[in-house]
C-alpha positions as CSV (number, residue, x, y, z in Angstrom):
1,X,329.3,75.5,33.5
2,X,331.0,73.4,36.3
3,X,327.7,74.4,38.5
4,X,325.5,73.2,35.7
5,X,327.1,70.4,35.0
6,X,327.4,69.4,39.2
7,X,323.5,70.4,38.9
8,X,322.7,67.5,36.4
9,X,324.6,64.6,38.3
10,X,323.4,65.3,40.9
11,X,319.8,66.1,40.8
12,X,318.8,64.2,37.5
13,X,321.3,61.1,37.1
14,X,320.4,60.2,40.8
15,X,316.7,60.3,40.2
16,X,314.4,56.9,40.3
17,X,313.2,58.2,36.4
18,X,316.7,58.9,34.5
19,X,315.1,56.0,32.1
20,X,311.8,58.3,31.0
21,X,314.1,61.2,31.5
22,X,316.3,59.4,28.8
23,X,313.9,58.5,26.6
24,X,312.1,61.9,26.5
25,X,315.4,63.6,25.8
26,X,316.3,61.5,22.9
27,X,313.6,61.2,21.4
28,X,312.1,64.9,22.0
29,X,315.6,66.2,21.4
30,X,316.7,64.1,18.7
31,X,313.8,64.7,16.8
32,X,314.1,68.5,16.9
33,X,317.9,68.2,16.3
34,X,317.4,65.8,13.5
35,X,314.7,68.4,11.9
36,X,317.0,71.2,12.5
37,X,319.7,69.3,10.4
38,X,317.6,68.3,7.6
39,X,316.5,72.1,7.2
40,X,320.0,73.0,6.4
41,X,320.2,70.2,4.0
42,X,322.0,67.8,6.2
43,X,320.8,64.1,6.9
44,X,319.0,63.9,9.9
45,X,321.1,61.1,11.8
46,X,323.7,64.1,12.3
47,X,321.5,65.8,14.3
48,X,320.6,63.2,16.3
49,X,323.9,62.5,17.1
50,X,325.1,66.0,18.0
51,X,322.4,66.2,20.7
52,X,323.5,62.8,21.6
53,X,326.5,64.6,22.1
54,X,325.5,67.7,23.7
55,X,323.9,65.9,26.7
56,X,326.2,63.0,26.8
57,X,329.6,62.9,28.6
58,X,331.3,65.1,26.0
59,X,328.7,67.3,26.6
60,X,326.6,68.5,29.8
61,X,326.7,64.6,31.2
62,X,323.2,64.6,31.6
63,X,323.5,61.1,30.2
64,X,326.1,59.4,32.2
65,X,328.1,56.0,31.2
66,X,325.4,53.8,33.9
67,X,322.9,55.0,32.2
68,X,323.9,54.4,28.6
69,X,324.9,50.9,29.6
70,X,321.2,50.6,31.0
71,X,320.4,50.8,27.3
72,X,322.3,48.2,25.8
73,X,319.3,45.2,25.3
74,X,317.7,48.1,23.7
75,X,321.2,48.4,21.2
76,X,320.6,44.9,20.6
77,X,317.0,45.7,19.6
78,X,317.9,48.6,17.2
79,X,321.0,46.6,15.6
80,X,318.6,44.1,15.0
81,X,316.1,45.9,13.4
82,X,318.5,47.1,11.3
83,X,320.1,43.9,10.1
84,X,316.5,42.6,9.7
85,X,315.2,45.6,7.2
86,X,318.6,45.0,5.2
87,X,317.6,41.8,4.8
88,X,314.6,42.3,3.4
89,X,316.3,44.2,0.5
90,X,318.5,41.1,-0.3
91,X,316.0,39.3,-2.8
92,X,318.0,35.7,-4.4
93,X,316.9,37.6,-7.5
94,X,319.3,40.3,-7.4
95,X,322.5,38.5,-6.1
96,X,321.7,35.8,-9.2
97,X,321.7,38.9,-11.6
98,X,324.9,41.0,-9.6
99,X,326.1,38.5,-6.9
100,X,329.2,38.1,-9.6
101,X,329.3,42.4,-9.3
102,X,328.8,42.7,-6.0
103,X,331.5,40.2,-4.9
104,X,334.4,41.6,-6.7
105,X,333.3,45.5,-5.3
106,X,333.0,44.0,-2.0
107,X,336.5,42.6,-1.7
108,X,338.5,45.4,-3.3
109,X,336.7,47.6,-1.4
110,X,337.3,45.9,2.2
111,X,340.9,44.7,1.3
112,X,341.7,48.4,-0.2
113,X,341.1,50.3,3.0
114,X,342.7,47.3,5.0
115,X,345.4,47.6,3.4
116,X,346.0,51.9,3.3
117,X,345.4,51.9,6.7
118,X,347.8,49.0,7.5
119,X,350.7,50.7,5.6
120,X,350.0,53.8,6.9
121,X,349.7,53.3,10.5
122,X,352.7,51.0,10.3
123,X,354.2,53.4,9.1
124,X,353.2,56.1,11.4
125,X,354.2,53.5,14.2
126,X,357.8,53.3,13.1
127,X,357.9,57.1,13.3
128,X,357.1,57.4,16.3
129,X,357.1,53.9,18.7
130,X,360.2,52.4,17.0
131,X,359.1,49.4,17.7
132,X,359.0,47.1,14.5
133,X,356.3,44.5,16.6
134,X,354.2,47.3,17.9
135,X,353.8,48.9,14.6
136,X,353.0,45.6,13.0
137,X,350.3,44.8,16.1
138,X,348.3,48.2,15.8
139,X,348.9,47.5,11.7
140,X,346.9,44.4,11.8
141,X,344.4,45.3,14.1
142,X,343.1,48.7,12.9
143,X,343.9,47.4,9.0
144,X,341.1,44.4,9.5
145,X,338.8,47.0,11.5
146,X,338.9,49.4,8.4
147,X,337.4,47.3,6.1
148,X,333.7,47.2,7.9
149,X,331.0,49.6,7.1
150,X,328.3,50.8,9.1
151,X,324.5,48.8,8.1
152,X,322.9,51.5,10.9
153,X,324.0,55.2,9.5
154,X,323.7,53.8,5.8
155,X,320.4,52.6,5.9
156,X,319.2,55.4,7.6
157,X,320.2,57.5,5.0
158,X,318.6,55.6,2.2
159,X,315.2,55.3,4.0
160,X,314.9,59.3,4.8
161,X,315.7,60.2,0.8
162,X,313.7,56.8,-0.1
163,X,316.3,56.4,-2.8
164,X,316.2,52.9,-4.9
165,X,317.8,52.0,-7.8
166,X,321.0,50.1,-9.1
167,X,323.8,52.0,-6.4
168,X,321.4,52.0,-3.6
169,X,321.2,47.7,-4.1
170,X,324.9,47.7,-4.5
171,X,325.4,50.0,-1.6
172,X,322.6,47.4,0.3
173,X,324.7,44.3,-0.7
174,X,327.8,45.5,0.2
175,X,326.6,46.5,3.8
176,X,325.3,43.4,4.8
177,X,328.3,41.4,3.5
178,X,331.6,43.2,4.4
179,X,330.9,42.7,8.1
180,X,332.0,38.7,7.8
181,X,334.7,40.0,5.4
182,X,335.8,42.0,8.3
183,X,335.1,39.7,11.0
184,X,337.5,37.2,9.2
185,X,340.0,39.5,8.6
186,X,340.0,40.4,12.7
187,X,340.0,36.6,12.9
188,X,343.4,36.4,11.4
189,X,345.0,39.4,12.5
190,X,344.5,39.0,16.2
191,X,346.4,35.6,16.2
192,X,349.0,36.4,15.2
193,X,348.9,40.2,17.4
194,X,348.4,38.0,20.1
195,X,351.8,36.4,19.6
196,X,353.3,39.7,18.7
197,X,353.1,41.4,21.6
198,X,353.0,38.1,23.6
199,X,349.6,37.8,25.1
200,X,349.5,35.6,28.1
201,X,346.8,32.6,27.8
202,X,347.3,32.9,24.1
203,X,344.7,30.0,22.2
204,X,345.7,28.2,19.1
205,X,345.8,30.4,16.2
206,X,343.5,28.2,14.4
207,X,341.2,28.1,17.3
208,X,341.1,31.8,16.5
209,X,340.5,31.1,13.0
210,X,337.3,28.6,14.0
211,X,335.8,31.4,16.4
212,X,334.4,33.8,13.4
213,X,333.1,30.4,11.4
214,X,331.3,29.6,14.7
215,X,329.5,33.1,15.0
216,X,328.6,33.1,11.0
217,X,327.3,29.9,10.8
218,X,325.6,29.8,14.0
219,X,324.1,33.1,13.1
220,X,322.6,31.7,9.6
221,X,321.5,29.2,11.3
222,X,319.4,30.7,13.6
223,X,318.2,33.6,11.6
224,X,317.0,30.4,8.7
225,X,315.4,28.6,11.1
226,X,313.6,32.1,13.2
227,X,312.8,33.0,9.2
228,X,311.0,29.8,8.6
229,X,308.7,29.8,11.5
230,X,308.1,33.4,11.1
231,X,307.0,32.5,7.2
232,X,305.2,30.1,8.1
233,X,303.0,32.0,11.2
234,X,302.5,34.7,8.0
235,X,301.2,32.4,6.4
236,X,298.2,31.4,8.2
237,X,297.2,34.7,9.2
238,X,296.4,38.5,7.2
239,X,295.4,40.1,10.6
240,X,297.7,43.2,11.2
241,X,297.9,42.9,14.2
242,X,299.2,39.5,14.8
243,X,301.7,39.7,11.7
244,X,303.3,42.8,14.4
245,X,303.0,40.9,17.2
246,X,304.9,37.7,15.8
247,X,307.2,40.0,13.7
248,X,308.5,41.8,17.0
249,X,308.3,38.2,19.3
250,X,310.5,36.2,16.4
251,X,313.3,39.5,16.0
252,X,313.2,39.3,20.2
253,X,313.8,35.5,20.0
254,X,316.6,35.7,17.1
255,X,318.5,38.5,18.7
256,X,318.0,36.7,22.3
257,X,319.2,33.1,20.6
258,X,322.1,34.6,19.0
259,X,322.8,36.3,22.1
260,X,322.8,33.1,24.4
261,X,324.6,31.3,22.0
262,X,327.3,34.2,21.5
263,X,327.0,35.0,17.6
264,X,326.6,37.5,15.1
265,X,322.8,38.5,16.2
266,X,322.7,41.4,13.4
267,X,323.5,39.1,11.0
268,X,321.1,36.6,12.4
269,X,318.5,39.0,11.8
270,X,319.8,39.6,8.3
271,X,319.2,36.5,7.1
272,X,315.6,35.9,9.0
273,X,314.7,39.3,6.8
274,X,316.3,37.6,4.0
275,X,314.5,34.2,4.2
276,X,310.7,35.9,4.5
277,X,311.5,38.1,2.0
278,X,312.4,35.4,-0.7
279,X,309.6,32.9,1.1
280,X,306.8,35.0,1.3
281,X,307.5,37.8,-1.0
282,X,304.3,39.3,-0.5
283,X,303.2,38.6,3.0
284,X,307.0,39.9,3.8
285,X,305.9,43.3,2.4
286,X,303.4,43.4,5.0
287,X,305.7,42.9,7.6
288,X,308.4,45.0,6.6
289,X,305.4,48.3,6.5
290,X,304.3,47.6,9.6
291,X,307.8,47.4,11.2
292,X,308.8,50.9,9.5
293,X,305.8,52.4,11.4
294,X,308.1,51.8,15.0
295,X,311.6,52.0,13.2
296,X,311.9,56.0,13.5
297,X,312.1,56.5,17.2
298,X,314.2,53.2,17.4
299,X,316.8,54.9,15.1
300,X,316.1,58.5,16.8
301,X,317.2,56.7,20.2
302,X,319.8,54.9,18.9
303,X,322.0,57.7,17.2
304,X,320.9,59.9,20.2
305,X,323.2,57.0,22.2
306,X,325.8,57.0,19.8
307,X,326.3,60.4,20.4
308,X,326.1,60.2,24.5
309,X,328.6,57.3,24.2
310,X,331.4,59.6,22.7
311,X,333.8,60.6,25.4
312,X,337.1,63.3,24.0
313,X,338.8,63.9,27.0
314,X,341.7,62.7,27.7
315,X,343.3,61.4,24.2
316,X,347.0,61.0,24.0
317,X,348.7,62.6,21.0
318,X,349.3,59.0,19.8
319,X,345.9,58.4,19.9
320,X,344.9,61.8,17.4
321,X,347.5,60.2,15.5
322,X,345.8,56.9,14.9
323,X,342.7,58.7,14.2
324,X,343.8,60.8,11.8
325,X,346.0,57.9,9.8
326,X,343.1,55.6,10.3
327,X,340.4,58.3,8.4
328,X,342.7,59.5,5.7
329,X,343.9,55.0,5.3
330,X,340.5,53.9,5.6
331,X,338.9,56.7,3.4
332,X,341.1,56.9,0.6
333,X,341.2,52.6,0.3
334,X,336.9,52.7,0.5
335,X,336.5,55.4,-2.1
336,X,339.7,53.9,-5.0
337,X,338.9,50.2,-4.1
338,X,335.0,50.7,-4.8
339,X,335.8,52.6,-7.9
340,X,338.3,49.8,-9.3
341,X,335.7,47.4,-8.7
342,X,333.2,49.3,-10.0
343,X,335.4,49.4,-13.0
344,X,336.5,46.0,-13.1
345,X,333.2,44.4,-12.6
346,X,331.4,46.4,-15.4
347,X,328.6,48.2,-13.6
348,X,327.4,51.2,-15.3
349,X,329.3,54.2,-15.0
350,X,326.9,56.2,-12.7
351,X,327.8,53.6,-10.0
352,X,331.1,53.8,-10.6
353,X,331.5,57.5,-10.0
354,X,329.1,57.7,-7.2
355,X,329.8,54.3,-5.2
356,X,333.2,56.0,-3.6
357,X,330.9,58.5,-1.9
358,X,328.7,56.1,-0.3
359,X,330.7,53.8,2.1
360,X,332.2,55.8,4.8
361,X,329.6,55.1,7.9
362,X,331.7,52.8,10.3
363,X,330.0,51.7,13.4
364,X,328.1,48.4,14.7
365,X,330.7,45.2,13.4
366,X,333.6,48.2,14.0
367,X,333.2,49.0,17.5
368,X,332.3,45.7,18.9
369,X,335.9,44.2,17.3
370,X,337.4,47.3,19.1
371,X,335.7,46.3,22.2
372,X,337.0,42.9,21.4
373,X,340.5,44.2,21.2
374,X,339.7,45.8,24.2
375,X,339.3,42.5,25.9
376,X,342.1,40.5,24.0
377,X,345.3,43.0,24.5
378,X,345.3,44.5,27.9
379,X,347.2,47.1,28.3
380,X,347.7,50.2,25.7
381,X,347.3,48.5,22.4
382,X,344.1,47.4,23.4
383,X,343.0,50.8,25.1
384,X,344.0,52.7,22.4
385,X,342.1,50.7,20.0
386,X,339.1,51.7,21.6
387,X,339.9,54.9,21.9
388,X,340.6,55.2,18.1
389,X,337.9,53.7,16.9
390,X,335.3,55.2,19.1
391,X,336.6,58.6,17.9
392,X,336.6,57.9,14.5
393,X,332.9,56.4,14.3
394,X,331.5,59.6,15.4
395,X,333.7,61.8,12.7
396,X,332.5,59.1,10.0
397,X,329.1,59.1,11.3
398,X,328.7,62.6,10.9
399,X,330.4,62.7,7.5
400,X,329.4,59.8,6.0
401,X,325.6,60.4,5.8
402,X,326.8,63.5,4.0
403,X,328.7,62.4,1.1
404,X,325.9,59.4,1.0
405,X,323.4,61.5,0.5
406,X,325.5,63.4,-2.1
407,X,326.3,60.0,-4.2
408,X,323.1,58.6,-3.9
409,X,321.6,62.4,-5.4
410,X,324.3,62.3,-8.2
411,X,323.2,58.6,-9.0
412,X,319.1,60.5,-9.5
413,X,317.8,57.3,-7.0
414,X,316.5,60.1,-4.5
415,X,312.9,59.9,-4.1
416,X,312.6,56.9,-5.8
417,X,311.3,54.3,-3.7
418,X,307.7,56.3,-3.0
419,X,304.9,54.8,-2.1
420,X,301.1,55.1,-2.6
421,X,300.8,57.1,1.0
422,X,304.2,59.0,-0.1
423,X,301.9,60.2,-3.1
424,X,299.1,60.9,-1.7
425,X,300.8,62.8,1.1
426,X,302.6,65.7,-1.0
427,X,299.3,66.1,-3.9
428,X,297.1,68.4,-3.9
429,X,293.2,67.5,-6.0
430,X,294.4,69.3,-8.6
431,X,297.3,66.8,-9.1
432,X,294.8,64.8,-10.6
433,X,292.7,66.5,-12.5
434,X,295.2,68.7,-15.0
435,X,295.7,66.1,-17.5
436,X,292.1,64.9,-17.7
437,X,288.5,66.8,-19.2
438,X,285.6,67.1,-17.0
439,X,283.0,65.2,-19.0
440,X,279.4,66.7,-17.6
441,X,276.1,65.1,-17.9
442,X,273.4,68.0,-17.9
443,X,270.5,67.0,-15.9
444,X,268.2,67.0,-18.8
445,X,270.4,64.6,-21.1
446,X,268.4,61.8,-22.9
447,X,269.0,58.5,-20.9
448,X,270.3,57.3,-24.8
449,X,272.6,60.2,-24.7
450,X,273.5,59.6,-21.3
451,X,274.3,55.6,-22.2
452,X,276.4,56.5,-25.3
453,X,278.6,58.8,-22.3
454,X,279.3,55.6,-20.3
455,X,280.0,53.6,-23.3
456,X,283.2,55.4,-24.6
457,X,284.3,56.6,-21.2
458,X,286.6,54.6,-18.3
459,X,284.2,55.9,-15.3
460,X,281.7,54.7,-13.5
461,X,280.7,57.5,-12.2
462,X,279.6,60.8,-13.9
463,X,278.4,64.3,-12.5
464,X,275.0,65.7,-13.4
465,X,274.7,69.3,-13.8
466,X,272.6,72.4,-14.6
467,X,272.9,74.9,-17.4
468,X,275.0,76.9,-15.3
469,X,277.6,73.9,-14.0
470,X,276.5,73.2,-10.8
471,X,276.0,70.2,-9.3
472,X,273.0,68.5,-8.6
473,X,274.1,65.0,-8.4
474,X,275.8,61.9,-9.4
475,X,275.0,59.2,-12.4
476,X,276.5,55.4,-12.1
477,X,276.5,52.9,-14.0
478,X,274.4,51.1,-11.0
479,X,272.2,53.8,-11.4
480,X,271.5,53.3,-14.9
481,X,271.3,49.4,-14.8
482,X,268.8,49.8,-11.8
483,X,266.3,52.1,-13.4
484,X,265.9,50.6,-17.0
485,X,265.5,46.7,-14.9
486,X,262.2,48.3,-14.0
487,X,261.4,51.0,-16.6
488,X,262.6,50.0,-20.0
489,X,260.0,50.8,-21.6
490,X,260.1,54.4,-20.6
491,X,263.8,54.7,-21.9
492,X,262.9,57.0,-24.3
493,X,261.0,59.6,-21.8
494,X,263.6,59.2,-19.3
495,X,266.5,62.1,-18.5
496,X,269.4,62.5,-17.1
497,X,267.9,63.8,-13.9
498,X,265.8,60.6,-13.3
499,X,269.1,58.7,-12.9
500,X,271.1,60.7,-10.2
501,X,271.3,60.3,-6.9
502,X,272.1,62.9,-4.1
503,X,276.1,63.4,-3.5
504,X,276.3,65.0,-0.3
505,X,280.6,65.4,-0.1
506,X,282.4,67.2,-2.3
507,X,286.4,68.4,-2.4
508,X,287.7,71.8,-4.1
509,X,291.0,71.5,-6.2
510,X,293.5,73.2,-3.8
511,X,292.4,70.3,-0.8
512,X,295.0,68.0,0.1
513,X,294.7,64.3,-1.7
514,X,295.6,63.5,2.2
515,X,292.4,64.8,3.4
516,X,290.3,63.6,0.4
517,X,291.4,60.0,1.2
518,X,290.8,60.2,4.8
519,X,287.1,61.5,3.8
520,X,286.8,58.7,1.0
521,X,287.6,55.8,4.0
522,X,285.8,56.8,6.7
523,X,282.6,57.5,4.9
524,X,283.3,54.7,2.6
525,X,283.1,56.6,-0.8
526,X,283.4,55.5,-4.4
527,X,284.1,59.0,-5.8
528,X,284.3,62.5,-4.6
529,X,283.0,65.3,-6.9
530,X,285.4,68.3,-7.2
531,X,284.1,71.6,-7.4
532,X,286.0,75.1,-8.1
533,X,283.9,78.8,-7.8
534,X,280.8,76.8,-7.5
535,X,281.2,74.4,-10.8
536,X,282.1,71.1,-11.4
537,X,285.3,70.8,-12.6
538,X,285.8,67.1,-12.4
539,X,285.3,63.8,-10.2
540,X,287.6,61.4,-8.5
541,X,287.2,58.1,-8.8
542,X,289.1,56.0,-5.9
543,X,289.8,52.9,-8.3
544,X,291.2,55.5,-11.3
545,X,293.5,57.8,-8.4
546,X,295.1,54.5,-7.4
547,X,295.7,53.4,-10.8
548,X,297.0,56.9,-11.6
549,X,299.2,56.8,-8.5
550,X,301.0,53.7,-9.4
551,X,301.4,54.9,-13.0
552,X,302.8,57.0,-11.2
553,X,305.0,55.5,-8.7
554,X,306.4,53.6,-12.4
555,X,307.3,56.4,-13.8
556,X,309.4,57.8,-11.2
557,X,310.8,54.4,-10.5
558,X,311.7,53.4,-14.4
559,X,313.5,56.5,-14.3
560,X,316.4,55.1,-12.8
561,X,316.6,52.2,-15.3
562,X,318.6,49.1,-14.6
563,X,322.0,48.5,-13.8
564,X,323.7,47.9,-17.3
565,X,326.5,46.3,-18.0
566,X,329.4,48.0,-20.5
């Protein structure tokens, strides 16, 4: 193993293309690992960070620290794409209708698993440092950290099971806001560490105070003002093409701005996704489906990284001991504090039993304050901090997702948020055609008859057959408009077969709808006959599948019903 191990740092890590090398792993082996997980039911972001793992420096340090850290602009990138998709779930509609909700779950939530972990790692401290300022230092500090939940490994989650619904917008709203919640909370707590374990150089505690204000307001700021030039490039033009080209320049430019100007840059993004969602409702949806198309090997990449980051070796016992106080504190304060303001704020009961399930991802707003830390207390409060935290992302990284996906199946929003290509994608022809009769025209109908046959039906399009079923072609209503212009007075000599014209494509009822629809736009077709055993067992009509589809996509949808209040 030692061999193998020499063999990889020195033959692959030294090599001009350990980028490509990089990006093929992940992505090759992230996308295999991530499959591999979702066939035994697991969400795919676990596998993607276990091979993360696996060739990272836990594992067979393909991956090494240098190279990882090569990879951070392309961190930013994915954070930010993250932040930005949340943001385009935050509509002003739905925080006028819960924002009251969503506030009062937000803080017991945060402030519940603040304060668990506080007690219990002071206490934990006491046990074992002695130390009354000690305790109360690594208190504050991991107590503030607790309360942040991870945007990435959520939304992740809710994309793969396309869940939507009441708990997955509360889930949504609670994400993007109890990072400030947290930030503030760090704020506070590491002024008054700072003077705890006497930090030379220490600032002003209100200058402290002032820093978080400065990287949430500077971050609105920006993401408004990258939000309203974006809006209003979408507004003057519908090319695809240029809407993905200006969507991926302005998230560059917001995350780089935020950058330069050292704030928040994911919730810079946020709010940009949030102000052309609410500006340009529908131009927004454009943007936000194009952006999806590039967002899977972005995330794939990404948790593959997460993964490589993680580093076990060498943990002190005081250090497994934060860990485990941290995850039993910070669990057990996410999972009652939701539930009690679940129950306090009046949300239907189906959130209130499944919200506990759905907030344990920690990452993102979590390990850059531990970093922070890192930076702020030299020395083994600060080191152990990072240590803690680092360790406990990847056990709630690989958990979470599970019990998120188990909440968000109790809660019936699974599958939910489908699209037209989602339904089209998993049909078959037959799909289509159960519920509906095959009206026929036989090819020696009366043009009268034939009339009366258009008149009480919803198609424009008809087949024409012979005595035994077959096809021979296809009657429109163009074709009948057409042929009495010039022949009206031989209406009543005219049949059926003077009508039809040749249809030369045809489907059978076990084809995919996939395949029918790829046929339908490259040959630019109206309708598609369906034939089974040689007979015509129906037509498709593009205009009446799309209108059956969204009937469709309704349905599923109003299934869920609204969030009520008791």
């Amino acid at each position: 193993m030692e061999q193998l191990q020499q063999f990889f740092d020195y033959s692959f890590i030294s090599s001009h293309l350990n980028i490509l090398l990089l990006l093929g792993i992940a992505l090759f082996g992230g996308t295999i690992g991530g499959r591999l997980f979702q066939r035994i039911k697991f969400p795919q972001v676990v596998g993607y960070i276990i091979i993360g793992i696996l060739v990272g420096q836990t594992g067979l340090n393909i991956v090494d620290k240098n190279l990882i850290d090569t990879f951070l602009p392309f961190n930013d990138f994915a954070l930010g794409l993250i932040g930005f998709m949340v943001g385009g779930e935050l509509k002003v509609a739905i925080f006028r209708k819960y924002g009251k909700q969503f506030t009062i779950i937000l803080f017991l939530e945060a402030l519940t698993a603040s304060l668990f972990v506080f007690i219990i790692v002071f206490g934990l401290c006491m046990l074992v440092l002695k130390q009354w300022t000690y305790s109360l230092a690594y208190a504050l500090v991991f107590g503030s950290i607790a309360s942040a939940t991870a945007a990435a490994g959520t939304t992740d989650v809710i994309w793969e099971y396309k869940a939507k619904g009441p708990l997955t917008t509360t889930i949504l709203g609670i994400v993007a806001l109890d990072d400030i919640l947290a930030l503030f909370l760090f704020a506070v707590s590491s002024s008054f560490v700072k003077k705890l374990i006497g930090v030379s150089g220490t600032s002003k505690s209100w200058l402290d105070i002032l820093l978080p204000m400065y990287e949430i307001v500077g971050a609105v700021v920006i993401g408004m003002f990258s939000g309203a030039i974006l809006s209003w490039l979408l507004n003057k033009f519908d090319d695809e093409d240029r809407i993905f080209t200006f969507s991926i320049g302005a998230m560059f430019l917001v995350l780089g701005a935020a950058i330069a100007v050292k704030v928040d840059m994911i919730m810079a993004a946020m709010v940009m996704g949030v102000v052309i969602t609410n500006h340009t409702p529908e131009k927004s949806k454009k943007v936000f489906k194009i952006l999806e198309r590039i967002s899977t090997p972005v995330y794939v990449l990404f948790f593959v990284l997460v993964g490589a980051k993680l580093n076990i070796t060498g943990m002190t016992s005081l250090v497994l001991y934060f860990v485990l106080a941290f995850l039993v504190g910070r669990s057990t304060g996410k999972m009652l504090g939701s539930w009690l303001g679940a129950k306090i704020s009046r949300v239907s009961p189906v959130i209130a039993r499944c919200l506990p399930l759905c907030l344990f991802s920690q990452s993102g707003v979590a390990i850059g304050l531990a970093i922070l830390s890192g930076q702020r207390f030299s020395g083994s409060v600060g080191d152990n901090v990072v240590a803690v935290i680092t360790a406990t992302t990847f056990i709630v990284q690989l958990v979470g997702p599970i019990f998120l996906k188990i909440g968000l199946r109790r809660s019936g929003e699974t599958g939910v948020n489908i699209t037209e290509d989602d339904v089209i994608n998993t049909s078959k022809v037959r799909d289509f055609l159960a519920n509906s009769d095959c009206v026929k025209i036989r090819e020696d109908m009366p043009v009268q008859q034939v009339i009366q046959v258009f008149s009480e039906g919803d198609n424009l399009y008809y087949p024409a057959v012979d005595k035994d079923d077959r096809l021979v072609g296809i009657i429109s209503v163009d074709n009948i408009k057409n042929t009495l212009m010039y022949s009206l007075e031989l209406v009543d000599v005219l049949v059926a077969h003077d009508l039809m014209e040749h249809c030369p494509y045809t489907a059978s009822l076990g084809q995919s709808m996939r395949s029918v629809f790829d046929m339908i736009a490259e040959k630019n077709l109206e309708y598609v006959p369906v034939i089974d055993n040689d007979k015509v067992v129906g037509i498709l009509e593009t205009r009446l599948v799309r209108k059956a589809i969204a009937r469709k996509i309704e349905t599923v949808q109003a299934a869920v019903g609204d969030m009520c209040v008791e």
